[in-house]
MARMARDREN-682822 format. One record per residue: x negated, y negated, z of N, C-alpha, C, CB in turn; residue in three letters; residue number from 1. Coordinates in Angstrom, 1 decimal, padded with zeros to 4 digits, always signed. Atoms other than C-alpha are relative to their C-alpha. Glycine has a CB too. Example, Ala and Ser with C-alpha at 12.3 -4.5 7.8 and 13.67 -1.06 7.14 Angstrom:
<sites>
n.px;n.py;n.pz;ca.px;ca.py;ca.pz;c.px;c.py;c.pz;cb.px;cb.py;cb.pz;kero;lolo
-000.9;+001.2;+000.0;-012.3;+004.5;+007.8;-000.9;-001.2;+000.0;+001.0;+000.0;+001.2;Ala;1
+000.9;+001.1;+000.0;-013.7;+001.1;+007.1;+000.8;-001.1;+000.8;-000.4;-000.5;-001.4;Ser;2
</sites>
This chain:
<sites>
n.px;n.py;n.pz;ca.px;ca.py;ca.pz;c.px;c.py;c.pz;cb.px;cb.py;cb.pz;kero;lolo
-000.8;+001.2;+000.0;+000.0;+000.0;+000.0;-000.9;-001.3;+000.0;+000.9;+000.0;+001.2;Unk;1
+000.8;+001.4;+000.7;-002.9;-002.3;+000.3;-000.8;-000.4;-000.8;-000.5;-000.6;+000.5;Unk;2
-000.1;+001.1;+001.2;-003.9;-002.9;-002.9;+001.3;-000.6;-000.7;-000.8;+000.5;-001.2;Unk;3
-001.7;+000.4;+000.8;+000.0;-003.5;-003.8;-000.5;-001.5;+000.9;+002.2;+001.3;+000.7;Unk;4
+000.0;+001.0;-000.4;-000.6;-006.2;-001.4;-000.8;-001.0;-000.1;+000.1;+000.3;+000.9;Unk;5
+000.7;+001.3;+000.2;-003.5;-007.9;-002.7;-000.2;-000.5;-001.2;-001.1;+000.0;+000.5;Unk;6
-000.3;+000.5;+001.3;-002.2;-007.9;-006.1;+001.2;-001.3;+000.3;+000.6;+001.6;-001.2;Unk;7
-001.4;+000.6;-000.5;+000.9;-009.5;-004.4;-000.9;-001.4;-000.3;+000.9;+000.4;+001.9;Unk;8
+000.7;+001.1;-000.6;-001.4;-011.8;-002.8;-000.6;-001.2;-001.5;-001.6;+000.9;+001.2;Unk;9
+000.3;+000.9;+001.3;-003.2;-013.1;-006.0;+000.9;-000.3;-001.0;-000.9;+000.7;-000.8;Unk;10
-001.0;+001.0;+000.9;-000.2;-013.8;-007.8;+000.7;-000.9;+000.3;+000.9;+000.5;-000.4;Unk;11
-000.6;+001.5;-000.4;+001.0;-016.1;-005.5;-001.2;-001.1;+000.4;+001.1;+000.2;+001.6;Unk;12
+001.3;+001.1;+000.5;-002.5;-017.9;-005.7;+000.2;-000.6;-001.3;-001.5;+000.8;-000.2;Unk;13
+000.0;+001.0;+001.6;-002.0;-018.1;-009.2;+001.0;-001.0;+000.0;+000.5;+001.1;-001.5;Unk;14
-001.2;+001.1;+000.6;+001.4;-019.7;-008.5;-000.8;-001.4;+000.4;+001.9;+000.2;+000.9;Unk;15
+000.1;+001.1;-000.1;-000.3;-022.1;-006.5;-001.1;-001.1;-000.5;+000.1;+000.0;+001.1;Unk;16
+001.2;+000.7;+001.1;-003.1;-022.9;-008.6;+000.8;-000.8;-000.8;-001.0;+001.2;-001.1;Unk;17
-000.6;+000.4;+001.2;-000.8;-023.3;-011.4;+001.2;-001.8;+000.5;+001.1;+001.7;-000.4;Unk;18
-000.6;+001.0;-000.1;+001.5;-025.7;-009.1;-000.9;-001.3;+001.0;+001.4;+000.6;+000.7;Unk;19
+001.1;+001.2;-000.8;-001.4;-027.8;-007.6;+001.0;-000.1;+001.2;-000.3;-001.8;-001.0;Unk;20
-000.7;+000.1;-001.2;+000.3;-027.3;-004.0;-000.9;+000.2;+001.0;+001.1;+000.8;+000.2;Unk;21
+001.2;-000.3;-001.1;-003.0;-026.3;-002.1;-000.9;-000.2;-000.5;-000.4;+001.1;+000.6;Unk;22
+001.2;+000.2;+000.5;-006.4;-027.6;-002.1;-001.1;+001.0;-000.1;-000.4;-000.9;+000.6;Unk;23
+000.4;-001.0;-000.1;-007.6;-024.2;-002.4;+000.0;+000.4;-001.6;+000.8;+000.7;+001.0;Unk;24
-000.5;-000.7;+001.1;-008.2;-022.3;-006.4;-001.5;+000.7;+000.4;+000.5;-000.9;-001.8;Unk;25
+000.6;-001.4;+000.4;-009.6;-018.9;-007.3;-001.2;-000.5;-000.7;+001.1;+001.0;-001.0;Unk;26
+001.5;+000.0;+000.5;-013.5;-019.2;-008.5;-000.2;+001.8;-000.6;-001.2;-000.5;+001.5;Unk;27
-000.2;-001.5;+000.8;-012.8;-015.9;-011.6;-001.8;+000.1;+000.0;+001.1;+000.0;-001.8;Unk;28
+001.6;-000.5;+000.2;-017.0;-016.0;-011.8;+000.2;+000.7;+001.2;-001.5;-001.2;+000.0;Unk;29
+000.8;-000.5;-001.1;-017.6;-015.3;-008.2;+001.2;+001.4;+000.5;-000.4;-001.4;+001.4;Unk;30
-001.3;-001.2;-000.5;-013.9;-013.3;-007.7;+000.4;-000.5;+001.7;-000.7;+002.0;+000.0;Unk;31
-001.1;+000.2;-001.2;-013.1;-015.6;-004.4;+000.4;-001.3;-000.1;-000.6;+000.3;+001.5;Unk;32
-000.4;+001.2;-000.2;-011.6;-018.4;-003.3;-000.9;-001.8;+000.6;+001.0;+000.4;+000.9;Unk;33
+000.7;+001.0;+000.1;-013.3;-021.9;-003.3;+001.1;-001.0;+000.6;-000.7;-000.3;-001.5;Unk;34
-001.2;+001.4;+000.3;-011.8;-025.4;-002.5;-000.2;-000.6;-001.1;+000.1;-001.2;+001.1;Unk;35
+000.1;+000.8;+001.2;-011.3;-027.3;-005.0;-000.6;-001.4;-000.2;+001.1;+000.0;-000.4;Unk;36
+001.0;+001.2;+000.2;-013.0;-030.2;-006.7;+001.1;-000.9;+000.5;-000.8;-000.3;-001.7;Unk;37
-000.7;+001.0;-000.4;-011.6;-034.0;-005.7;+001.1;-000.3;-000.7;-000.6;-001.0;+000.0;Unk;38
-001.1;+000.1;+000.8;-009.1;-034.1;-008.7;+000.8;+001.1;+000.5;-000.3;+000.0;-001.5;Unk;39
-001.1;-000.6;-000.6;-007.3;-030.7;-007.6;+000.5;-000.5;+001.1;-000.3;+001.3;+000.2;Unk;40
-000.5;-000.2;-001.4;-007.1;-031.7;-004.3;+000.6;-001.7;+000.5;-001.4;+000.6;+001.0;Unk;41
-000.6;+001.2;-000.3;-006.2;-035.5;-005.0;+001.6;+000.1;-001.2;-001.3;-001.5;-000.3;Unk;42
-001.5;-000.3;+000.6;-003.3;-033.9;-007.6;+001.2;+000.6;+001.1;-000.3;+001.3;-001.2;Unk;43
-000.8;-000.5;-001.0;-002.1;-031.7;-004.5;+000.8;-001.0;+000.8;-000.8;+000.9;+000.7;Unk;44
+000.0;+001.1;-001.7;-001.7;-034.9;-002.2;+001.1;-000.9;-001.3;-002.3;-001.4;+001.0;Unk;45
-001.4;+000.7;+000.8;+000.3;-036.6;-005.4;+001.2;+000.8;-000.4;-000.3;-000.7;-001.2;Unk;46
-001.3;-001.2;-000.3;+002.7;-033.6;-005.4;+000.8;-000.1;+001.1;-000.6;+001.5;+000.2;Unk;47
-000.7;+000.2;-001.1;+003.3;-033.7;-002.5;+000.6;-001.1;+000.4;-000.6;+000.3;+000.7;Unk;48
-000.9;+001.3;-000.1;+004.3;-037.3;-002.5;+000.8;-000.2;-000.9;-000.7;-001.1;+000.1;Unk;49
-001.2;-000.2;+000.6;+006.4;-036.6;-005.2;+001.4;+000.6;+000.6;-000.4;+000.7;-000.9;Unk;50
-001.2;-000.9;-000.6;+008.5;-034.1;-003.1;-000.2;-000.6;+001.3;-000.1;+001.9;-000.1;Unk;51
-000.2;+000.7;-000.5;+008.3;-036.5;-000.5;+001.1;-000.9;+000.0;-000.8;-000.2;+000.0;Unk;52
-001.1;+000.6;+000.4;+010.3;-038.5;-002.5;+001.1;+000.1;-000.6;-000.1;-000.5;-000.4;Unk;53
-001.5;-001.0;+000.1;+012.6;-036.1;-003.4;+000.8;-000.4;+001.3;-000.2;+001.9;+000.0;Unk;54
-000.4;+000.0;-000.9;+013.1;-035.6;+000.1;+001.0;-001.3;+000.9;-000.9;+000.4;+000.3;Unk;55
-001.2;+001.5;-000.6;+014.0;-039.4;+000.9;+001.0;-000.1;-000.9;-000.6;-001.6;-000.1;Unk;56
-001.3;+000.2;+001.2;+016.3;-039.7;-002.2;+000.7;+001.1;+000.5;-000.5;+000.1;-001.7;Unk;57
-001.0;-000.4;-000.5;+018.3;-036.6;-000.7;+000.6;-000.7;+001.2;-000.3;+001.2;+000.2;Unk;58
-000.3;+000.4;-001.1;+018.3;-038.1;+002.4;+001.2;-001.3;-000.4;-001.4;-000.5;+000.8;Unk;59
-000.9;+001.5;+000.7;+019.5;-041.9;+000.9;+001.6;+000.7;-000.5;-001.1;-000.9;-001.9;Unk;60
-001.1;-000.1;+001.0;+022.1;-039.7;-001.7;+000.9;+000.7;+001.2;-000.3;+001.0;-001.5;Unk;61
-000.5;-000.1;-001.0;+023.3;-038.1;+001.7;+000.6;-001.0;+000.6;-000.8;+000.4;+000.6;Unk;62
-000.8;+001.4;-001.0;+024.2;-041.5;+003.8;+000.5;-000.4;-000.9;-000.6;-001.3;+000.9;Unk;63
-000.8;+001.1;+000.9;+025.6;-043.2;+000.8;+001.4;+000.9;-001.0;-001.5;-000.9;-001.2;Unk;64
-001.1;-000.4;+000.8;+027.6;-040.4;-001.2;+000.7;+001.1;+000.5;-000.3;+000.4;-001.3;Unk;65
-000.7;-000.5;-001.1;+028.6;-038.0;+001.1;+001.1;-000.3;+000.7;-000.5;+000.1;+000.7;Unk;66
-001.1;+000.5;-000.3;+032.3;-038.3;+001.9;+000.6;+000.3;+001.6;+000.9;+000.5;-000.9;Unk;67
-000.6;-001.0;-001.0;+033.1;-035.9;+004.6;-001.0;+000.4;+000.8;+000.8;+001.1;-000.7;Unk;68
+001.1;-000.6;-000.8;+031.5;-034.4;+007.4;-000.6;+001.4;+000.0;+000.3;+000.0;+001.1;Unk;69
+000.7;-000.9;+000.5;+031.3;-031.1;+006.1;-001.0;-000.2;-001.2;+000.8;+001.0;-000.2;Unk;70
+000.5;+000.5;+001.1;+030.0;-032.6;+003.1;-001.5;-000.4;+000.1;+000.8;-001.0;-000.4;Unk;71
+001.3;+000.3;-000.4;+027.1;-034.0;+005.1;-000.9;+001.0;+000.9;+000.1;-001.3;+000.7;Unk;72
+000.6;-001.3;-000.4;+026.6;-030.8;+006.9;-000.9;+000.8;-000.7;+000.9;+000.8;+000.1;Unk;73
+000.6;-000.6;+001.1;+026.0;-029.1;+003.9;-001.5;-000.8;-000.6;+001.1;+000.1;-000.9;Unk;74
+001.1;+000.7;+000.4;+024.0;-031.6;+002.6;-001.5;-000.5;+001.0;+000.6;-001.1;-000.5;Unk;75
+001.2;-000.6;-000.5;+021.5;-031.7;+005.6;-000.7;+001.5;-000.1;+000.2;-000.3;+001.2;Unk;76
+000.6;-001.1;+000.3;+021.0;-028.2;+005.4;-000.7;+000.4;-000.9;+000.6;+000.6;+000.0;Unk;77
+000.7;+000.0;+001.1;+020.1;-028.2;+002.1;-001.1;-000.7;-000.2;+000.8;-000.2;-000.9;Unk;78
+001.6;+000.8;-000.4;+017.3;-031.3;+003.0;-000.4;+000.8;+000.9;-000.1;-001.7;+000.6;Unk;79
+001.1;-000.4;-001.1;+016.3;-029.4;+005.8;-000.9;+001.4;-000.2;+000.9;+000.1;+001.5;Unk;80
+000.9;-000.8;+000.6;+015.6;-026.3;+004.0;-001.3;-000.1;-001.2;+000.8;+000.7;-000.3;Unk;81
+001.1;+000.4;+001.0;+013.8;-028.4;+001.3;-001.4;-000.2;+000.8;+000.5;-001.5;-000.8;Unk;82
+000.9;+000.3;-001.1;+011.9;-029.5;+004.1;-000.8;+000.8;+000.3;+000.6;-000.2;+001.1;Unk;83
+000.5;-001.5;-000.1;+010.8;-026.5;+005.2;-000.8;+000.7;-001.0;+001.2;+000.9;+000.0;Unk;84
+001.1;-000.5;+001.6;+009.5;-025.5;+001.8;-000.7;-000.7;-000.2;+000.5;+000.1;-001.4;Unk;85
+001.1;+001.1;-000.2;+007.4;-028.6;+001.6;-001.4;+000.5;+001.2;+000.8;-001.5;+000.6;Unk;86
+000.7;-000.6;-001.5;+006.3;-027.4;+005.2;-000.9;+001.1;-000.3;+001.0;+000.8;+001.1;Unk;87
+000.2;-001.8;+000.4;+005.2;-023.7;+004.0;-000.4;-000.5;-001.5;+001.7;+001.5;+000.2;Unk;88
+000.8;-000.6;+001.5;+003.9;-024.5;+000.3;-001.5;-001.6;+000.2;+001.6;-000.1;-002.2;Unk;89
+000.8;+001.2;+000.1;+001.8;-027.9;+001.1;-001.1;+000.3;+001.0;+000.9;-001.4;+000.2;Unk;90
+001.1;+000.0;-000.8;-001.6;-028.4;+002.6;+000.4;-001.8;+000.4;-001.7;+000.5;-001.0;Unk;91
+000.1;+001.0;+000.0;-001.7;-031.6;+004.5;-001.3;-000.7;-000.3;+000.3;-000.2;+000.9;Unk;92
+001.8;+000.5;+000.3;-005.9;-031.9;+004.5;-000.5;+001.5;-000.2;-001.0;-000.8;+001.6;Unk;93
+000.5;-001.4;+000.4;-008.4;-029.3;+003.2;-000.3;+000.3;+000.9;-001.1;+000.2;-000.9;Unk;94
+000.4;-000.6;-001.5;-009.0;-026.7;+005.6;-000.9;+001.2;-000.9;+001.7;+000.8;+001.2;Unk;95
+000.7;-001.3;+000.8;-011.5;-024.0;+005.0;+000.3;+001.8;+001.0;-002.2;-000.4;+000.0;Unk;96
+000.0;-001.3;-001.4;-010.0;-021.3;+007.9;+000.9;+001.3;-001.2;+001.4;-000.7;+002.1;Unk;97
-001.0;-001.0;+000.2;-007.1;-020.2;+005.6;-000.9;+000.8;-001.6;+002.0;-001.0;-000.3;Unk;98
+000.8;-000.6;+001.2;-010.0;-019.6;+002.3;-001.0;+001.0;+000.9;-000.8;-001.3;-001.1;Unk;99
+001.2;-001.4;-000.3;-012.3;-017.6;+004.6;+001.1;+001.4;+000.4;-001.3;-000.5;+001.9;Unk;100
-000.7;-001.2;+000.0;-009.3;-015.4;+005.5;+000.1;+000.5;-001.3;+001.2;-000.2;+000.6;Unk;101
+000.0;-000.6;+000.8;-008.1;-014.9;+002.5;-001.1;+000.6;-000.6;+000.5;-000.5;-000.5;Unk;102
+001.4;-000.6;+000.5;-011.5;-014.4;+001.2;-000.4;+001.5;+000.7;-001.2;-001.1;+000.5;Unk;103
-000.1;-001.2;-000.7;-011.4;-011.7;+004.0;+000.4;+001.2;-000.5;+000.6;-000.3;+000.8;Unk;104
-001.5;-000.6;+000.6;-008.4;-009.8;+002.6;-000.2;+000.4;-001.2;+001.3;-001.0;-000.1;Unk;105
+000.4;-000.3;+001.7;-009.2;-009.9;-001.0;-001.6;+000.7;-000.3;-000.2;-001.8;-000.8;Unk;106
+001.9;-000.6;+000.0;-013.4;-008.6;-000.1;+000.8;+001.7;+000.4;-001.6;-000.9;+001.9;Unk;107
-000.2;-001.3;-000.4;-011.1;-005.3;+001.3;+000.7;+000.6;-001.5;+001.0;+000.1;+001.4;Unk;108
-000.3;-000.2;+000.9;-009.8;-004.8;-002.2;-000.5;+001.4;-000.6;-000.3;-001.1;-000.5;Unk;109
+000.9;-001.4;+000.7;-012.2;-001.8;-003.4;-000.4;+000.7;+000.9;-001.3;-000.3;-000.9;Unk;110
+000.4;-001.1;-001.0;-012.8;-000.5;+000.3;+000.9;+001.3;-000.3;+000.3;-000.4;+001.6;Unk;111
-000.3;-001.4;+000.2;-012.1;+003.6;+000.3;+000.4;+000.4;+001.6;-001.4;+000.9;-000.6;Unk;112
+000.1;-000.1;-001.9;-011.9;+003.1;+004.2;+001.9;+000.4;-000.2;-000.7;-002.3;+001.4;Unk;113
-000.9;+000.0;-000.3;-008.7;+004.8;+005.3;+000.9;-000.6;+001.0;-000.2;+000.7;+000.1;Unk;114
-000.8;+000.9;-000.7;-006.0;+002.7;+007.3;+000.3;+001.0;+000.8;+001.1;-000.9;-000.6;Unk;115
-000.5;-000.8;-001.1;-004.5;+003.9;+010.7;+001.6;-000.9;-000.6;-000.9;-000.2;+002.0;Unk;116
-001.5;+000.0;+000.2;-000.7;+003.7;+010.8;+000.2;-001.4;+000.2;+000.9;+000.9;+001.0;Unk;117
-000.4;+001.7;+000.1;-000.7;-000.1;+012.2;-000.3;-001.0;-001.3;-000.9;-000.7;+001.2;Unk;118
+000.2;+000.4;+001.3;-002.3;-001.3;+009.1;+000.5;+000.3;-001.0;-000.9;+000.1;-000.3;Unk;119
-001.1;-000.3;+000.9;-000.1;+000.5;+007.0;+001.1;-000.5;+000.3;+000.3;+001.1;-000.1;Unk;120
-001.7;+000.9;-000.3;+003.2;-001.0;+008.8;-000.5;-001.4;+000.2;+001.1;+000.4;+001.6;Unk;121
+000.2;+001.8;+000.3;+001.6;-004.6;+008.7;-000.4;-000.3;-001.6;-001.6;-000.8;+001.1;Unk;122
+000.1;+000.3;+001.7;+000.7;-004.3;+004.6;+001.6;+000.3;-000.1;-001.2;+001.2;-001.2;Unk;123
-001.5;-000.1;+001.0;+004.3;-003.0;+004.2;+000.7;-001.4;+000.2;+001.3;+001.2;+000.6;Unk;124
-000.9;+001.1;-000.6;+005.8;-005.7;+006.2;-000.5;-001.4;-000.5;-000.2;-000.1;+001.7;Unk;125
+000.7;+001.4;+001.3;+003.4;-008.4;+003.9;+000.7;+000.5;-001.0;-002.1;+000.0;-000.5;Unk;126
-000.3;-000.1;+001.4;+004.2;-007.0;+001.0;+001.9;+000.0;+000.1;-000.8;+001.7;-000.7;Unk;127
-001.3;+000.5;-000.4;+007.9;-007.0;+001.8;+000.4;-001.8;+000.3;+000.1;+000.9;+001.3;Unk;128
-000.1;+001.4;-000.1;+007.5;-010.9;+003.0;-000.6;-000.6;-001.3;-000.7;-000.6;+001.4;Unk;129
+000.4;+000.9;+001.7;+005.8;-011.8;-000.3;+001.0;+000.3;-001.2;-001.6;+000.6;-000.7;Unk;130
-001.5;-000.3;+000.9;+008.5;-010.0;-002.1;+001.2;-000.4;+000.3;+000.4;+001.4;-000.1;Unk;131
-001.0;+000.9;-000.6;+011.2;-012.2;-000.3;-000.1;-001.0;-000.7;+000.0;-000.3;+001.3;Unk;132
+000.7;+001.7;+000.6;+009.0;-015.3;-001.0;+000.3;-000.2;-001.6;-002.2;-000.1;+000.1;Unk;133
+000.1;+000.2;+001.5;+008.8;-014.2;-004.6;+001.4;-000.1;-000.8;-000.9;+001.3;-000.7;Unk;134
-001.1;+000.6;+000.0;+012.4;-013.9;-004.8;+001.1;-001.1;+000.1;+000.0;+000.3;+000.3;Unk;135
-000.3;+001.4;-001.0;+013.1;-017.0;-002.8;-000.1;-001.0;-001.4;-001.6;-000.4;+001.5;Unk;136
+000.9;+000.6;+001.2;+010.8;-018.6;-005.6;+000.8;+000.2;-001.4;-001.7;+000.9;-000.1;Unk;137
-001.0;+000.6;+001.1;+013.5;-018.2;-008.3;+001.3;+000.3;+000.1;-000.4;+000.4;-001.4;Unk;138
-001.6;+000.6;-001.1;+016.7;-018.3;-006.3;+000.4;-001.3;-000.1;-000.3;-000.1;+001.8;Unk;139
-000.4;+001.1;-000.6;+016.4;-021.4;-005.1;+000.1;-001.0;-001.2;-000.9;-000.5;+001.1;Unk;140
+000.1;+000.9;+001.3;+015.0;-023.3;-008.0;+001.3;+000.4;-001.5;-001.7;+000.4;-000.6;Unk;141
-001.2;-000.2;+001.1;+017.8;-021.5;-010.5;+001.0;-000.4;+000.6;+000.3;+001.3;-000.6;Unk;142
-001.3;+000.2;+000.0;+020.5;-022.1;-008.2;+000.1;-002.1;+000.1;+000.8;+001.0;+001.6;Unk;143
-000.2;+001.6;-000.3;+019.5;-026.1;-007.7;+000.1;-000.5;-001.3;-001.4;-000.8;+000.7;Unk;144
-000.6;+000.9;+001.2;+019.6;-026.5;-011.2;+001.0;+000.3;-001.0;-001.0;-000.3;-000.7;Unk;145
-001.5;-000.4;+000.8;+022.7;-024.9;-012.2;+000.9;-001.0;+001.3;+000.4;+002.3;+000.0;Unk;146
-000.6;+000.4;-000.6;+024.1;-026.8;-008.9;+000.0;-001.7;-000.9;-000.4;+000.2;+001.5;Unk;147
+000.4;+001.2;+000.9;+022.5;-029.9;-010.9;+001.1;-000.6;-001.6;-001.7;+000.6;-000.6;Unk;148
-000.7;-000.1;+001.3;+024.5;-029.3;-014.3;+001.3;+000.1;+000.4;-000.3;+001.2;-001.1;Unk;149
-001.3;-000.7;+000.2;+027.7;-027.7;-013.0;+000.6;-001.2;+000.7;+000.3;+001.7;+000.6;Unk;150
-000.8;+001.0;-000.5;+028.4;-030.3;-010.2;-001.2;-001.4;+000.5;+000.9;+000.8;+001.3;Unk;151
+000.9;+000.7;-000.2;+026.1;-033.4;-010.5;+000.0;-001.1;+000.6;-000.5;-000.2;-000.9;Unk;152
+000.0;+000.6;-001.1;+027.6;-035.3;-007.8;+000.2;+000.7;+001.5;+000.8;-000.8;-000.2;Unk;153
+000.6;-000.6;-001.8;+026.4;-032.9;-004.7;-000.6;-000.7;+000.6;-000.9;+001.1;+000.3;Unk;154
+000.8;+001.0;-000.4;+025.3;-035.1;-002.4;-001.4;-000.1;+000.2;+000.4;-000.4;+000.7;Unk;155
+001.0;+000.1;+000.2;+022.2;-033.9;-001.9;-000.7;+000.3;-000.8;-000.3;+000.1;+000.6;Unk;156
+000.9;-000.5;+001.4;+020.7;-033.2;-005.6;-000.4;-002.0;-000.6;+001.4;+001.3;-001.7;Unk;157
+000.7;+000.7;+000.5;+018.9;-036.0;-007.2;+001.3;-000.4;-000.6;-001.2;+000.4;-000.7;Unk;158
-000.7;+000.4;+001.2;+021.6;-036.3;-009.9;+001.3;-001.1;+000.8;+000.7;+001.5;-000.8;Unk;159
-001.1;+000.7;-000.5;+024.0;-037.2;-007.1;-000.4;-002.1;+000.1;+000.4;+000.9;+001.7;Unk;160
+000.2;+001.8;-000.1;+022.6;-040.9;-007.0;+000.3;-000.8;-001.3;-001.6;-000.4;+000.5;Unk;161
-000.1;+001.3;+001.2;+023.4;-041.8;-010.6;+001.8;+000.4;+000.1;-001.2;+000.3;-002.1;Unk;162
-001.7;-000.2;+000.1;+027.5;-040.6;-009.8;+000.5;-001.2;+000.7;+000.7;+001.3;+001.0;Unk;163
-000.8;+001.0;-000.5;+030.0;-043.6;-009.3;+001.2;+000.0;+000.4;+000.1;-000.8;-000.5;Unk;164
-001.1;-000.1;-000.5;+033.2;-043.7;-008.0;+001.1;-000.4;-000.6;-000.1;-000.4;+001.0;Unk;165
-001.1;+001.1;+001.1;+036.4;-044.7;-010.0;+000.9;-000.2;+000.1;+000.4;+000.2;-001.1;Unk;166
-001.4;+000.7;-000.8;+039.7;-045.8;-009.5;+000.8;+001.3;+000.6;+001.2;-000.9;-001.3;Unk;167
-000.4;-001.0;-001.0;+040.9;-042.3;-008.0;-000.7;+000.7;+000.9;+000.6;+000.8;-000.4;Unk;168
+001.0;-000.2;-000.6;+038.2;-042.4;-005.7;-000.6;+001.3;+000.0;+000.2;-000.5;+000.9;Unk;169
+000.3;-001.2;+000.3;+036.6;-039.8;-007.6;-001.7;+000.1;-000.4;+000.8;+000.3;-001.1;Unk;170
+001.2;+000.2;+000.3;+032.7;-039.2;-008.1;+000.0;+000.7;-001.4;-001.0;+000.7;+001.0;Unk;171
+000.3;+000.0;+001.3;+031.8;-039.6;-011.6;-001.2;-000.3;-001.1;+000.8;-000.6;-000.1;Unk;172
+001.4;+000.2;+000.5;+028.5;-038.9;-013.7;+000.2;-001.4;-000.9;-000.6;+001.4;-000.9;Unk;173
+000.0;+001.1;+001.1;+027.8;-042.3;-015.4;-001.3;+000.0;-000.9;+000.0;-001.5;+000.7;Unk;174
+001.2;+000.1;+001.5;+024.7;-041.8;-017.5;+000.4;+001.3;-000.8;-002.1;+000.2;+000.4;Unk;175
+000.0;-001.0;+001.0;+024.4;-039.2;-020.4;-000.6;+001.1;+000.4;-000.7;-000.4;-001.2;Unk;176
+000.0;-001.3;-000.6;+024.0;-035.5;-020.1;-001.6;+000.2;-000.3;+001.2;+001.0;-000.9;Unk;177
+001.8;+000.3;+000.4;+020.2;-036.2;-021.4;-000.6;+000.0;+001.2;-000.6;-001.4;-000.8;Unk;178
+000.5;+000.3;-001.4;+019.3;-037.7;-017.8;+000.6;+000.7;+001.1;+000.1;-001.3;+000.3;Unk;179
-000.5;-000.8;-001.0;+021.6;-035.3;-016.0;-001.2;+001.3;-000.2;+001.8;+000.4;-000.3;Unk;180
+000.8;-001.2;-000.2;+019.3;-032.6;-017.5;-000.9;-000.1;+000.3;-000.2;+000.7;-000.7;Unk;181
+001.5;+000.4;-001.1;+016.2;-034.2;-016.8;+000.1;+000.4;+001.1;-000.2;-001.5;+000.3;Unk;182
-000.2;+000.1;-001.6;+017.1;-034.5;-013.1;-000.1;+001.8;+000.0;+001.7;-001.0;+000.7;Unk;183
+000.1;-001.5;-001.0;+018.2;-031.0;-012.8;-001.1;+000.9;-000.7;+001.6;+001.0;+000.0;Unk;184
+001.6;-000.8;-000.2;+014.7;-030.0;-014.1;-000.7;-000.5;+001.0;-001.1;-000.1;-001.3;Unk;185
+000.4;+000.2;-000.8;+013.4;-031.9;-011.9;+000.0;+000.5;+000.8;+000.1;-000.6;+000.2;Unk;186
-000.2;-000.5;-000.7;+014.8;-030.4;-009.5;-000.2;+001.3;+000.0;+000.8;-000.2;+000.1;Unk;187
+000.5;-001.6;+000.2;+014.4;-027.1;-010.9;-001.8;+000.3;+000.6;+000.1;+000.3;-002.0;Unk;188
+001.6;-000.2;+000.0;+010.6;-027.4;-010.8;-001.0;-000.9;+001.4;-000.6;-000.5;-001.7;Unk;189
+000.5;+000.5;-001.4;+010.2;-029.5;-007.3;+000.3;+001.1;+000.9;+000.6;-001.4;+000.6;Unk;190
-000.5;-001.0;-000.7;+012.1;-026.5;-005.7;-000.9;+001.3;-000.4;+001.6;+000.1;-000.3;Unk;191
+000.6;-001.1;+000.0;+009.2;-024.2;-007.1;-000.9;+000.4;+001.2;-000.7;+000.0;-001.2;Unk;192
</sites>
């Protein structure tokens, strides 16, 4: 089970290589993990202030278009789980504790060394939480941007801030379906 788990492992490196979300990438010469040069790691810090400002713009589209109190129920929950995911995919500052582990983890890759039973029920129980994660990872993002298209005044999606209100005090998309889909890529791909 653990090489299932450290193939797991390197695919969700690749994701985060690929999404500049840690100041951490893979070094394919040497086969481990490095930090990265000043541009990866000053792209990660403007990512993150991107989905920063997601986060306030739910908040804002929350107090201002939100009718009802379940309405704003829902719609915290939905910032607070965004929240959360920011939390768990972002580095605040480079650290080198979480690359010498992994580095750790990934050097056992080609050991022949047999595991005792605890190490076998802690790779299942990884590989099982990375197979959630990986799940999670296109869940969320498909259902935010089908919530995006189908109803694009939810109060907390991006889209909901360009909806206006109209004489049967109804929320109503006012731009073109061009910038509705924008947004709900946006959304699609901040929620990766």
């Amino acid at each position: 089970m653990l090489p299932q788990v450290l193939r797991r492992i390197k695919r969700h490196l690749k994701y985060t290589n690929f999404y500049n979300c840690v100041f951490m990438t893979y070094d394919y010469n040497y086969k481990t993990l490095i930090l990265g040069d000043k541009s990866k790691q000053n792209m990660a810090l403007v990512w993150l202030g991107v989905n920063l400002l997601q986060l306030a713009c739910q908040l804002y589209s929350i107090h201002t278009k939100a009718s009802g109190l379940a309405e704003k129920a829902v719609g915290i929950t939905i910032s607070c789980a965004y929240l959360l995911t920011i939390l768990l995919r972002f580095e605040i500052k480079a650290d080198v504790v979480p690359i010498l582990l992994l580095n750790f983890i990934l050097g056992k890759e080609n050991s022949t060394k047999q595991y005792g039973k605890d190490v076998v029920i802690i790779s299942n129980c990884l590989y099982c939480g990375l197979a959630l994660i990986e799940i999670a990872m296109l869940l969320v993002p498909i259902s935010s941007f089908a919530l995006s298209l189908i109803t694009p005044c939810f109060s907390p999606l991006l889209t909901s801030l360009f909806c206006d209100k109209d004489n049967l005090n109804q929320l109503q998309w006012i731009y073109g379906n061009i910038m509705q889909f924008g947004l709900a890529i946006l959304e699609f791909v901040s929620c990766q």
